[in-house]
C-alpha positions in Angstrom: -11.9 39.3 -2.4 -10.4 35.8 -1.7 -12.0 33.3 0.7 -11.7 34.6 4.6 -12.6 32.3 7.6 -15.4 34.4 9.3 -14.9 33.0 12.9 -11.3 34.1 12.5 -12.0 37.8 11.2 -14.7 37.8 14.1 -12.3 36.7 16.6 -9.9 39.5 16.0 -12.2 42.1 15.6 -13.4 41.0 19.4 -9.6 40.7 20.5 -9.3 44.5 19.3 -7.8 43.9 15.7 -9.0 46.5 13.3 -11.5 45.2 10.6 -9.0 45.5 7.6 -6.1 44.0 9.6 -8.6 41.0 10.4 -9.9 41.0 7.2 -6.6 40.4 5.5 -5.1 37.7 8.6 -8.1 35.8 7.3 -7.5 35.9 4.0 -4.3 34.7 4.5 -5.0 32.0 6.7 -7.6 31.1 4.0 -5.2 30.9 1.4 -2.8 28.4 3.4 -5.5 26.3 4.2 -6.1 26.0 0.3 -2.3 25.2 -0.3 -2.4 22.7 2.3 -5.3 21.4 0.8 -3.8 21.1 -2.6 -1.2 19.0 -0.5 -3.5 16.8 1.1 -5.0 16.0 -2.7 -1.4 15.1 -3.7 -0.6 12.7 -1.0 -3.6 11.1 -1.4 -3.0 10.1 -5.0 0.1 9.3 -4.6 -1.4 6.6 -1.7 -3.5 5.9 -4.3 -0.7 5.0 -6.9 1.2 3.0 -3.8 -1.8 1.1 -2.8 -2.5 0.2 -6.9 1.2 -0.7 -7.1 0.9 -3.1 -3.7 -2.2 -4.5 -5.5 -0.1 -5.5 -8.3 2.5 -6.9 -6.9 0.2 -9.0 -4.6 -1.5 -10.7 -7.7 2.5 -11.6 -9.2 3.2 -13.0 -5.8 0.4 -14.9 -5.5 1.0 -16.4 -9.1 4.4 -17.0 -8.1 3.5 -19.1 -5.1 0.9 -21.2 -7.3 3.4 -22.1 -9.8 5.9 -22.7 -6.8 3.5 -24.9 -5.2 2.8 -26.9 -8.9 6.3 -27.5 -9.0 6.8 -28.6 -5.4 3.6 -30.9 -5.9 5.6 -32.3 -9.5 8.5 -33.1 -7.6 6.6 -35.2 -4.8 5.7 -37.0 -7.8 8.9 -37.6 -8.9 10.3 -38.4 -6.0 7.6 -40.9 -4.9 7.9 -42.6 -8.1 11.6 -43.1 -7.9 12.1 -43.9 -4.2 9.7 -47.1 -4.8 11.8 -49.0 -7.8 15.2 -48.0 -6.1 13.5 -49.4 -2.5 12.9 -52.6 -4.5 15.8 -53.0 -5.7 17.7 -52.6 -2.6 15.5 -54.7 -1.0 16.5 -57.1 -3.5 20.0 -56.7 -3.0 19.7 -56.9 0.7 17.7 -59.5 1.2 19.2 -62.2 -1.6 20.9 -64.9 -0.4 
């Protein structure tokens, strides 16, 4: 005998259901609960895969944005050390008389 929800098969019986006709409703009510149960399990794995493959891609974008940030921090560099010696030497040019 499958699994029967006994609160349903009781509240039949009190609405005027026969006991087999109960008996059975609750079975079957039973056995969609289990499907939908099975279904519940599925979506939650397959959050589970999302939330693993969001994880993942998180740690790539935040390596991304560190080596983003190097280079942005090596082109300051290059920049500051070329703006000074072309500064000079248009101050040179500028200002010679």
């Amino acid at each position: 005998m499958a699994l029967q929800l006994g609160a349903l098969r009781d509240a039949l019986i009190d609405a005027g259901a026969r006991p087999e006709m109960a008996g059975k409703a609750a079975e079957e009510l039973a056995a969609y609960d289990d499907q939908f149960e099975e279904l519940r399990q599925e979506v939650r794995e397959g959050f589970a895969k999302v939330r693993d493959e969001f994880a993942k891609a998180d740690v790539r974008i935040s390596r991304f944005e560190e080596r983003v940030e190097g280079q942005f921090a090596r082109i300051h560099w290059m920049m500051g050390t070329l703006i000074v010696p072309v500064a000079a030497v248009l101050g040179r040019l500028l200002f010679i008389h």
